[in-house]
C-alpha positions as CSV (number, residue, x, y, z in Angstrom):
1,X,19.2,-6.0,1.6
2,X,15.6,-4.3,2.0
3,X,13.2,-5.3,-0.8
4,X,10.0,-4.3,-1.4
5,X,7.9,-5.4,-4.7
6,X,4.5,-3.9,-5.4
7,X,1.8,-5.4,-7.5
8,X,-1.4,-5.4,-8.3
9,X,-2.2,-2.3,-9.8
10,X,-4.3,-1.3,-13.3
11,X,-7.0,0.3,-14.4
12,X,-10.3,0.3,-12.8
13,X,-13.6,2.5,-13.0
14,X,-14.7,4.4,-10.5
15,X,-16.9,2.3,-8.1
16,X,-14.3,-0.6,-8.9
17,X,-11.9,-2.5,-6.7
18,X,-8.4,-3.4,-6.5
19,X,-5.9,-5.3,-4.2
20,X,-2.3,-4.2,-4.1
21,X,0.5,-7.2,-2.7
22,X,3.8,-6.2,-1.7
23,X,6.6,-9.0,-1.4
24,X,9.1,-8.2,1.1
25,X,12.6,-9.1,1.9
26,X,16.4,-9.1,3.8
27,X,14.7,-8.1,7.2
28,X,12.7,-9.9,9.8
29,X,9.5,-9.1,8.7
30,X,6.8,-9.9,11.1
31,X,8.1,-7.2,13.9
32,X,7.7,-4.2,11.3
33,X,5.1,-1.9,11.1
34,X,4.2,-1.8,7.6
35,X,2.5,1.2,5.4
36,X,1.1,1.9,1.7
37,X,1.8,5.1,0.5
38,X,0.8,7.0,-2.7
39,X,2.2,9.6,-5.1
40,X,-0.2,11.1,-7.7
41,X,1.4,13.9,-10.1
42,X,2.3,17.0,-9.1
43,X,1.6,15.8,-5.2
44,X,4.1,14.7,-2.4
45,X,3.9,11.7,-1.6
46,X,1.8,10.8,1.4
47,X,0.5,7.5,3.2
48,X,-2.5,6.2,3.5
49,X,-2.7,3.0,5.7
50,X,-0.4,1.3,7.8
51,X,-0.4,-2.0,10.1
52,X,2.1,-3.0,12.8
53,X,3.3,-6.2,14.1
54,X,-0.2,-6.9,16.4
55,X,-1.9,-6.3,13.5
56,X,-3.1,-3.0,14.4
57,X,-4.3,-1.0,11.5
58,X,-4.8,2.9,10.7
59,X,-6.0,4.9,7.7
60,X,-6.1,8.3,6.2
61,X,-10.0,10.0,6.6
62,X,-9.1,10.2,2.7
63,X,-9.5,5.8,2.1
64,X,-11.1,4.4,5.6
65,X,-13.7,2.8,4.8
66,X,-12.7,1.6,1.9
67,X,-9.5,0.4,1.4
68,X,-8.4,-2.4,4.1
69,X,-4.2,-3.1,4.8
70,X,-3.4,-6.8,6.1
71,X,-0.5,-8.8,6.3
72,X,0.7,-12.5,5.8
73,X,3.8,-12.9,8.2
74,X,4.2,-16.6,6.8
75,X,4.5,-15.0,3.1
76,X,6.3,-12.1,3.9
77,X,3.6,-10.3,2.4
78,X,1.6,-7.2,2.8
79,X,-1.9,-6.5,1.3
80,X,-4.0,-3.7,0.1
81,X,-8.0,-4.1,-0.6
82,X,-9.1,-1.0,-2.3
83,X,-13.2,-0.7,-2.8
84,X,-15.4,2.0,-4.0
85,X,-12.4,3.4,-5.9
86,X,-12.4,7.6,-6.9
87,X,-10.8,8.8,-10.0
88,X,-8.8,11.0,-6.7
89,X,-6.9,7.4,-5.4
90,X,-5.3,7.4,-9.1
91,X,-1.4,7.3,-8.0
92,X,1.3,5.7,-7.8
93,X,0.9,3.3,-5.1
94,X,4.1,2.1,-2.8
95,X,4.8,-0.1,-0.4
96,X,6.9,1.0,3.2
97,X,9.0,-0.2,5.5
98,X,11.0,1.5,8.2
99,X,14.2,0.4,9.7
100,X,16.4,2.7,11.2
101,X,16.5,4.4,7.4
102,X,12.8,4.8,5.3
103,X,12.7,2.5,2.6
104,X,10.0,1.9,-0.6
105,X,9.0,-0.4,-3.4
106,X,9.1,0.5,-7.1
107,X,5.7,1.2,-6.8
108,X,2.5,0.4,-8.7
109,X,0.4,2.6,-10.7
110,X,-3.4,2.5,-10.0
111,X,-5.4,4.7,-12.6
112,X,-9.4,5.4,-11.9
113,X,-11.0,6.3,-14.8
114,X,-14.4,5.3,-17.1
């Protein structure tokens, strides 16, 4: 079956960086798009960068320019390099996948705060 494990996440100060890793498995994992999403309280859930199987990368005008989404098709892995963090990225911080059905990690929590 689909897994998905986040990690990576913590607290940071604003200015600080961070890189998420999710761990997939139980599908072919090098011809899926892949995505990072986030859920901060009291918000829906929305994502925020995404990278498919060429390696061709897009962001929300909310985090481009500063977070960066790569992948390691030998590892199974997906990556998420977060710079010049806001108190605003604090969420929850999931990973994506979707095969014929949406499917999504536990999730991380990220928390921006001095």
């Amino acid at each position: 079956q689909v897994q998905l494990v986040e990690s990576g996440g913590g607290l940071v100060q604003p200015g600080g960086s961070l890189r998420l890793s999710c761990a997939a498995s139980g599908f072919t994992f090098s011809t899926f798009r892949m995505s990072w999403g986030r859920q901060a309280p009291g918000m829906q859930r929305e994502l925020v960068a995404s990278i498919n199987s060429g390696g061709i990368t897009n962001y929300a005008d909310s985090v481009k320019g500063r977070f960066t989404i790569s992948r390691d098709n030998a590892k199974k892995a997906v990556y998420l390099q977060m710079n010049s963090l806001k108190p605003e990225d604090t969420a929850v911080y999931y990973c994506r996948v979707l095969i014929y059905d949406e499917y999504w990690g536990q999730g991380t929590q990220v928390t921006v705060s001095s």
